[in-house]
Structures are given as structure tokens and as C-alpha cells.
C-alpha positions as a Markdown table, in Angstrom:
| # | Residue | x | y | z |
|---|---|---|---|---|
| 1 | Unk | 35.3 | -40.5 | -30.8 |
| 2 | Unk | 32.4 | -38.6 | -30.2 |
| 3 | Unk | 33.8 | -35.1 | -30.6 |
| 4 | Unk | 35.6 | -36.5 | -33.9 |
| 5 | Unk | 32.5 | -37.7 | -35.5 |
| 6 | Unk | 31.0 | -34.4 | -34.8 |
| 7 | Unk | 33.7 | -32.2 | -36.1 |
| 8 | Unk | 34.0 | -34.6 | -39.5 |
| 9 | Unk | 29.9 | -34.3 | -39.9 |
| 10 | Unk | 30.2 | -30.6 | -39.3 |
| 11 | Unk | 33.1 | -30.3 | -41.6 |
| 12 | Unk | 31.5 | -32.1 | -44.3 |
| 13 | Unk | 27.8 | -30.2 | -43.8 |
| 14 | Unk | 29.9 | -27.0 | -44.1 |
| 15 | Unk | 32.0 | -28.4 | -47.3 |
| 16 | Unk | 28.7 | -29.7 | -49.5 |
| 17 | Unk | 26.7 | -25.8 | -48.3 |
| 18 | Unk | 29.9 | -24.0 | -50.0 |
| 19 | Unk | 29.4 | -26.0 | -53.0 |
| 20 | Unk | 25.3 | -25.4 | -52.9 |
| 21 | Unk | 23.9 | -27.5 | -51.2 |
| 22 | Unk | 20.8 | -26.3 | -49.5 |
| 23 | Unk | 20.2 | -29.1 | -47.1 |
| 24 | Unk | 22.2 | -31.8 | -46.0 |
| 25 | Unk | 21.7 | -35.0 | -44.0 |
| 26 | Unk | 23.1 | -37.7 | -42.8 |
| 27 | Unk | 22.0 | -41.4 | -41.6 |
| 28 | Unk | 23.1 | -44.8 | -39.6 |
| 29 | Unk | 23.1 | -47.9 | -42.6 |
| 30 | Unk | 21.3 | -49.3 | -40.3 |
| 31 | Unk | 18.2 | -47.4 | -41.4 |
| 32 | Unk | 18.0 | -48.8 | -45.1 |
| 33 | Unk | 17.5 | -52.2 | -43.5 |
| 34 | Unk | 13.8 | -51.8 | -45.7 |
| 35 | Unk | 15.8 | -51.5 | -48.8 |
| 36 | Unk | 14.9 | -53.9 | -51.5 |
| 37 | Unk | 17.8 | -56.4 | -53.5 |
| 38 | Unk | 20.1 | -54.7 | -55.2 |
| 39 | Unk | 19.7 | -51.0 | -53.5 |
| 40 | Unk | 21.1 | -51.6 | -50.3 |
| 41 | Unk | 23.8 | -49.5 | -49.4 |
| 42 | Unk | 26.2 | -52.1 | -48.3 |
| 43 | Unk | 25.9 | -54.0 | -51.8 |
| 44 | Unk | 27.7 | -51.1 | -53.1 |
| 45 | Unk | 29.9 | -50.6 | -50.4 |
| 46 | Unk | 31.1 | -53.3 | -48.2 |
| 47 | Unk | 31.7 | -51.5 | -44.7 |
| 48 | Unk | 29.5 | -48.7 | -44.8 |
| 49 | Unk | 28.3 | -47.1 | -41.7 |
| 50 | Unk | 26.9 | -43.6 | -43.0 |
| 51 | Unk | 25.0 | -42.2 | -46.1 |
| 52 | Unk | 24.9 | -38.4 | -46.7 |
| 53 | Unk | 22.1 | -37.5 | -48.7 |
| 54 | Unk | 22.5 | -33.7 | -50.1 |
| 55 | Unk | 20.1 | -31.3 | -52.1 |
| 56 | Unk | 20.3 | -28.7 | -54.5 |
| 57 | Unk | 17.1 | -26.3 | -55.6 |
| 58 | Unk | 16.0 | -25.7 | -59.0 |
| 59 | Unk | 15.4 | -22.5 | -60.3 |
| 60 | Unk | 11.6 | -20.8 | -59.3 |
| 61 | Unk | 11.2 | -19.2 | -63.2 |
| 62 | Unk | 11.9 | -22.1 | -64.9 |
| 63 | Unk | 9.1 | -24.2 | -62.4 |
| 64 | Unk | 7.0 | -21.8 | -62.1 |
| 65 | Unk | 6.4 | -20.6 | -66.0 |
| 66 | Unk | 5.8 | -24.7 | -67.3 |
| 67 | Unk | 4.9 | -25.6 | -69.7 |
| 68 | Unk | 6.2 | -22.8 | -71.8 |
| 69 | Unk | 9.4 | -22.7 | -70.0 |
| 70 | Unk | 9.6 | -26.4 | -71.0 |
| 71 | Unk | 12.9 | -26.3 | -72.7 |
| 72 | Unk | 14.6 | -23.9 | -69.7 |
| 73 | Unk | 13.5 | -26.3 | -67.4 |
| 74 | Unk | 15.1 | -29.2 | -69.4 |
| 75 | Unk | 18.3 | -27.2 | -69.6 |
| 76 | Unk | 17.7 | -26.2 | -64.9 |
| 77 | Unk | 17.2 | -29.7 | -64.4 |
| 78 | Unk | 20.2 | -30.7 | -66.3 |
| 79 | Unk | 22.2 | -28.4 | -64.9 |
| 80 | Unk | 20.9 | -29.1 | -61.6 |
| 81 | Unk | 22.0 | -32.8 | -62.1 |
| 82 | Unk | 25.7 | -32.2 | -63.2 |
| 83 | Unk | 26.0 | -29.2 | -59.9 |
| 84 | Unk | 25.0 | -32.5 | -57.9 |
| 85 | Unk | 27.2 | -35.1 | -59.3 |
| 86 | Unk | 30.2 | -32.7 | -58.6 |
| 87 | Unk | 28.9 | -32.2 | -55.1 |
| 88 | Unk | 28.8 | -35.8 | -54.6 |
| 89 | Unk | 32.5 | -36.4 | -56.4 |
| 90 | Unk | 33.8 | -33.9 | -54.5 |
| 91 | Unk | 32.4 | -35.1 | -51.3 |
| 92 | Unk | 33.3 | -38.2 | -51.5 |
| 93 | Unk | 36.9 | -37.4 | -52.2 |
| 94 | Unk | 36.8 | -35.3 | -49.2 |
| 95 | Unk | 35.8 | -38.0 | -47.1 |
| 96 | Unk | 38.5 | -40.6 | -48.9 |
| 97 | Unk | 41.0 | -37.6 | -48.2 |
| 98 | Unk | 40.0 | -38.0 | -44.8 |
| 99 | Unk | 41.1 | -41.9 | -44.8 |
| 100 | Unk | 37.2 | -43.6 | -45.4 |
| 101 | Unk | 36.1 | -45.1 | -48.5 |
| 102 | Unk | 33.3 | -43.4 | -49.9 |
| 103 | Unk | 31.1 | -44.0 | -53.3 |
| 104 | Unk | 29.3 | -41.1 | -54.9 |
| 105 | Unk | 26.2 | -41.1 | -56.2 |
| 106 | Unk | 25.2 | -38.9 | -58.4 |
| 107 | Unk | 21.4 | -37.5 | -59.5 |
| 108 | Unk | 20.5 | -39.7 | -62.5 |
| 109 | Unk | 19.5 | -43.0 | -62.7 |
| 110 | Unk | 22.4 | -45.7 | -64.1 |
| 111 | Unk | 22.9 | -45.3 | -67.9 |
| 112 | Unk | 20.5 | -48.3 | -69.2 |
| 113 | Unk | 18.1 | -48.1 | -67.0 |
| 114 | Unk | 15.1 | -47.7 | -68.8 |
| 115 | Unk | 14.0 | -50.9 | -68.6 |
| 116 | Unk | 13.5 | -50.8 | -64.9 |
| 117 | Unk | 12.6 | -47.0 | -64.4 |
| 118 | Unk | 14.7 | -46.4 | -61.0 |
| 119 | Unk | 18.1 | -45.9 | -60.0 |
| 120 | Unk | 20.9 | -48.0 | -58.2 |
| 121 | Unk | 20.3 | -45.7 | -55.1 |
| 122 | Unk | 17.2 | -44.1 | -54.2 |
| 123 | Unk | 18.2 | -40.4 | -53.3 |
| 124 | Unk | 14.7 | -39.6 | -52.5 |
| 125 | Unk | 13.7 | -42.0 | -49.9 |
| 126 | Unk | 17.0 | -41.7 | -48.3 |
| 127 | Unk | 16.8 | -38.1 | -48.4 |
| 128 | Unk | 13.7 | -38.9 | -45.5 |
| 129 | Unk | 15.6 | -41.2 | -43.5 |
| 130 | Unk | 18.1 | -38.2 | -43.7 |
| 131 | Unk | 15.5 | -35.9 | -42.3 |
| 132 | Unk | 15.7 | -33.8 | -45.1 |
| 133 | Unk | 11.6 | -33.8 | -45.8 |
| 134 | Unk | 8.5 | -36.1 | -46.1 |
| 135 | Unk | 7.1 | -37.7 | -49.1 |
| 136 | Unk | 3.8 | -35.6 | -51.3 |
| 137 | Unk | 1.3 | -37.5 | -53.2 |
| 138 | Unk | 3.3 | -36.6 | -56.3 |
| 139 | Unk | 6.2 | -39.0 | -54.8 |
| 140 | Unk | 8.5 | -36.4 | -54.3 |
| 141 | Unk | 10.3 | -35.3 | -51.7 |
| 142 | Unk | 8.7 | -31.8 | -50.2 |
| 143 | Unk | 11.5 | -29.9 | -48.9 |
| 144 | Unk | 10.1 | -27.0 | -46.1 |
| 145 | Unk | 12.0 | -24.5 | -47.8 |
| 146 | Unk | 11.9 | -25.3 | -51.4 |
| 147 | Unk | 8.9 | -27.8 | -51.9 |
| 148 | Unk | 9.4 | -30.2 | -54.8 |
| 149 | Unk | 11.8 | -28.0 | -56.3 |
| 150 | Unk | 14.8 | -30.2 | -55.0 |
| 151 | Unk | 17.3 | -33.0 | -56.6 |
| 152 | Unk | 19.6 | -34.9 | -54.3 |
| 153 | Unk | 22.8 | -36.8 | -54.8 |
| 154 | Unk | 24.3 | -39.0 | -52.2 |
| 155 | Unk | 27.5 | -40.5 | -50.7 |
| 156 | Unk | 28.2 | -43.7 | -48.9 |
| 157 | Unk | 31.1 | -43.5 | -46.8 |
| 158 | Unk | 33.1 | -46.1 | -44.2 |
| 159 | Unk | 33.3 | -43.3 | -42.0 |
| 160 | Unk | 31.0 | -42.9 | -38.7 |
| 161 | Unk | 29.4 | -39.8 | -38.4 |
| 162 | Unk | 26.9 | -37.9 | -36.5 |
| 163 | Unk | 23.5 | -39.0 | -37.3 |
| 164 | Unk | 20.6 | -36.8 | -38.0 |
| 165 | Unk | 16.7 | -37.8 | -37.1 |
| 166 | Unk | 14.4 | -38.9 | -39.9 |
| 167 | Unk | 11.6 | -36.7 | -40.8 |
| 168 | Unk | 8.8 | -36.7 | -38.6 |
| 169 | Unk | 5.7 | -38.2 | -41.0 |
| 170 | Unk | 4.2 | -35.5 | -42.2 |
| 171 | Unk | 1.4 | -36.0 | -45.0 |
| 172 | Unk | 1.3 | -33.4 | -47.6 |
| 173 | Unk | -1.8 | -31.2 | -47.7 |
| 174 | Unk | -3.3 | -32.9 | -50.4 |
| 175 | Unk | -4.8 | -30.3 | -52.4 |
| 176 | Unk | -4.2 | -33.1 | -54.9 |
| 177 | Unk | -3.0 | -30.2 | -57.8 |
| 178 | Unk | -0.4 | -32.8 | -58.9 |
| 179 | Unk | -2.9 | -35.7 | -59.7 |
| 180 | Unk | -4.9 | -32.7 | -61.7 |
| 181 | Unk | -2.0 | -31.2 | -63.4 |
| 182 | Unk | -0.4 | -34.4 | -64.7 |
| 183 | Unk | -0.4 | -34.7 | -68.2 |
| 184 | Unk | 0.1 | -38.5 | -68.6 |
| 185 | Unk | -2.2 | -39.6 | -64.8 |
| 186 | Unk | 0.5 | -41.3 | -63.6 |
| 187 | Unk | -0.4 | -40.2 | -60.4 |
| 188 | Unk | -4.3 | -41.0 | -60.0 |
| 189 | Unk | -4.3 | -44.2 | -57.9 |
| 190 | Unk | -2.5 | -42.5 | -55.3 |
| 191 | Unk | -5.8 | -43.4 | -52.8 |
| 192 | Unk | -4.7 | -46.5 | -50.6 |
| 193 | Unk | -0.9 | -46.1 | -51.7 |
| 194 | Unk | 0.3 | -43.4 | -50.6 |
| 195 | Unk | 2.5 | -43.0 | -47.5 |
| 196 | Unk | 4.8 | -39.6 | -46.8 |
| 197 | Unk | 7.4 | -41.8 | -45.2 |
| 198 | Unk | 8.3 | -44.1 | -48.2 |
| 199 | Unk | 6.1 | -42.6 | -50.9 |
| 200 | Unk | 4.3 | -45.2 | -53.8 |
| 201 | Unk | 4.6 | -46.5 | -56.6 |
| 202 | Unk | 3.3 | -44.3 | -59.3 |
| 203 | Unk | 3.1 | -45.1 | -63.0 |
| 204 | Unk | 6.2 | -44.9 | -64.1 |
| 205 | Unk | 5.3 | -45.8 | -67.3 |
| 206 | Unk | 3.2 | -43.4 | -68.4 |
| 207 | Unk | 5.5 | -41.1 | -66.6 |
| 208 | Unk | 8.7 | -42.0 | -68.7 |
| 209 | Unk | 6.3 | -42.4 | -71.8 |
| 210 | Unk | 5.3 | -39.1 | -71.8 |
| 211 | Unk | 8.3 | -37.7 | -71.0 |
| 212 | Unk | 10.5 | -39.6 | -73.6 |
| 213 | Unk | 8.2 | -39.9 | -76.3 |
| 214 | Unk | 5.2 | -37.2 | -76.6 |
| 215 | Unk | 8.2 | -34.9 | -74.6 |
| 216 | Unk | 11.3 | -36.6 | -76.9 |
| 217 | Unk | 13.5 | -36.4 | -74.1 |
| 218 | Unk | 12.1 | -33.2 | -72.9 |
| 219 | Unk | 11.4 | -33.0 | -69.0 |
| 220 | Unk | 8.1 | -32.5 | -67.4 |
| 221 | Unk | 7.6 | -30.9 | -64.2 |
| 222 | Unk | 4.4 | -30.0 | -64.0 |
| 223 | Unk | 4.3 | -32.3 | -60.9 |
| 224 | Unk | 6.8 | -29.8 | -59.3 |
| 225 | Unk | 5.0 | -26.6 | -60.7 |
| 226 | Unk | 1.7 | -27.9 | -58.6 |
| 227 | Unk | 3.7 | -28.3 | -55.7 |
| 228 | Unk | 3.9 | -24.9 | -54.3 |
| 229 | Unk | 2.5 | -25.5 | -50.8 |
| 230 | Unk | -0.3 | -22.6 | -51.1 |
């Protein structure tokens, strides 16, 4: 059993870094215990015993030239999005090819869900249970490659793999560029809140505001732009 959960992890790892991803990771259920009502992975899938939590980087010109760049880095992040929710269709039906049920999901939050800013899934915290990276002050999960610049997609699967050790907690440097760069301060009571293991609570109000209103649609990033580590 051992050897076969092995060669199916190592055969999905190498599957998802054909189709881009640039980090993958995998975790018991048993680890999302913490989850809140209505994001646990077994609400969504009865019988789960693994989630694979995958990333794909965005593009460094498009990051690192905001805000002018503002509308290429709509267009990166969008394309970024759909690359990931074909990673995750795909590797799901791998898995379900493989005889376990498995449930993509994909970047974006659920269509409608405005009214409660967050997803049915959160990619990013399970994307630290994964081991995949820690948490920064601008709630974002710093890759050690890549930084900010990172989305993730996710699958839940039946199937028991090989499980990967959470990231070691790891504070961010605080330079605090983020809080200083952010054009709507969604990020300024960070003091007290902050944790690299499960992040906080920012203002996701101001956040979406800004970006749906002042931005009309438009993405930000300038969160991720501050984010370069130096």
C-alpha cells in the first residue's frame, strides 16, 4: 500500500508540473480539522482522505510595472486563473481515471460570492498545510521561489496518498511595504492579527471596494508588487 500511494502521489506531482504547475502539495483531511462551517473538505466530498493544493506563477513584468501595467496584469491574473482551473479539471480526472472520486477546485471564488468575500475552499491556507509556503502580512501566501506571485487551485480526492509536511512557521520579514503600498489600507491593523501559519483577516471590504468600484473590475496587485522579498 505504501509503495502504491507513493507511485500515484509521484505520478500526480509529475502530471500537474507538465501542465505548469510550479509547486505542488499534498495533505491528510485530517489537517483541515480547524476549518470553519461550510469549508471543510469532507462537506464537499464525503470520503476524502487527501487534498492536493497546486500553484501556478504570474508573470514578473506585469507585477513588477503596477500600476501602469494595471490592465496586463488584469488580463496575467485571468489567465493565470483559467491555466489553474484546467490543472485542477484535469487532475481530478486523472485521479477519477485512476478509480477515486475527486472534486476540483478551481482559482476563483464561487460565482455570487460577493456578499461574503471568500471562496468555498480556501486554496491559500491549504496551500500551507500543503507545505507549499507560509503566510506574509499582506495575507498571501509567500512562495520561496516566486514570493506573492502565485495562485493555487486544488483537488480533493478519495484516494490516499503520500503526505507532504506543512510549512515550518516562518514570519515574513516585515518590511511592511504592503501595508504602505496599499491603496485602499486594507491591510493596516495587521499588528496583533497576524499569524504566517493561518494569516488574518484583512479588510476585505475596502479590498473588494477598491478593486470593484474605484478599479471597475480591474485587479490590484500592488500587494504582490511589494512583495519582492528584498
Amino acid at each position: 500500500m505504501g509503495i502504491a500511494m507513493k507511485d500515484l502521489t509521484n505520478e500526480l506531482k509529475s502530471y500537474l508540473a507538465q501542465l505548469g504547475a510550479i509547486a505542488v502539495g499534498v495533505a491528510s483531511v485530517d489537517r483541515y480539522e480547524g476549518a470553519p462551517a461550510g469549508h471543510h473538505p469532507a462537506e464537499y466530498l464525503p470520503g476524502v482522505k487527501s487534498v492536493v493544493t497546486f500553484a501556478y506563477n504570474l508573470g514578473k513584468g506585469a507585477v513588477n510595472n503596477l500600476p501602469v501595467s494595471r490592465n496586463q496584469y488584469t488580463q496575467e491574473f485571468d489567465a493565470a486563473n483559467a491555466v489553474l482551473g484546467q490543472m485542477a479539471h484535469k487532475a481530478a480526472r486523472f485521479l477519477e481515471n485512476k478509480g477515486y472520486e475527486s472534486i476540483a477546485f478551481g482559482p476563483e471564488a464561487s460565482v455570487g460570492d460577493y456578499s461574503r468575500l471568500k471562496g468555498d475552499f480556501s486554496h491559500k491556507h491549504s496551500a500551507v498545510l500543503c507545505g507549499l509556503g507560509n503566510f506574509g502580512i499582506n495575507n498571501l501566501v509567500i512562495n520561496p521561489e516566486h514570493r506573492s506571485r502565485v495562485r493555487f487551485a486544488s483537488v480533493l480526492t478519495t484516494a490516499e496518498l503520500e503526505y507532504d509536511e506543512p510549512a515550518e512557521s516562518k514570519d515574513c520579514e516585515k518590511c511592511l511595504q504592503c501595508v504602505k503600498i496599499c491603496p485602499s489600507g486594507a491591510l493596516e491593523n495587521w499588528k496583533g492579527n497576524y499569524s504566517s501559519q493561518t494569516g488574518w483577516v484583512i479588510n476585505k471590504e475596502r479590498c473588494a471596494h477598491y478593486i470593484f468600484v474605484v478599479n471597475q473590475g480591474k485587479r490590484c496587485g500592488m500587494c504582490v508588487k511589494a512583495c519582492t522579498g528584498k
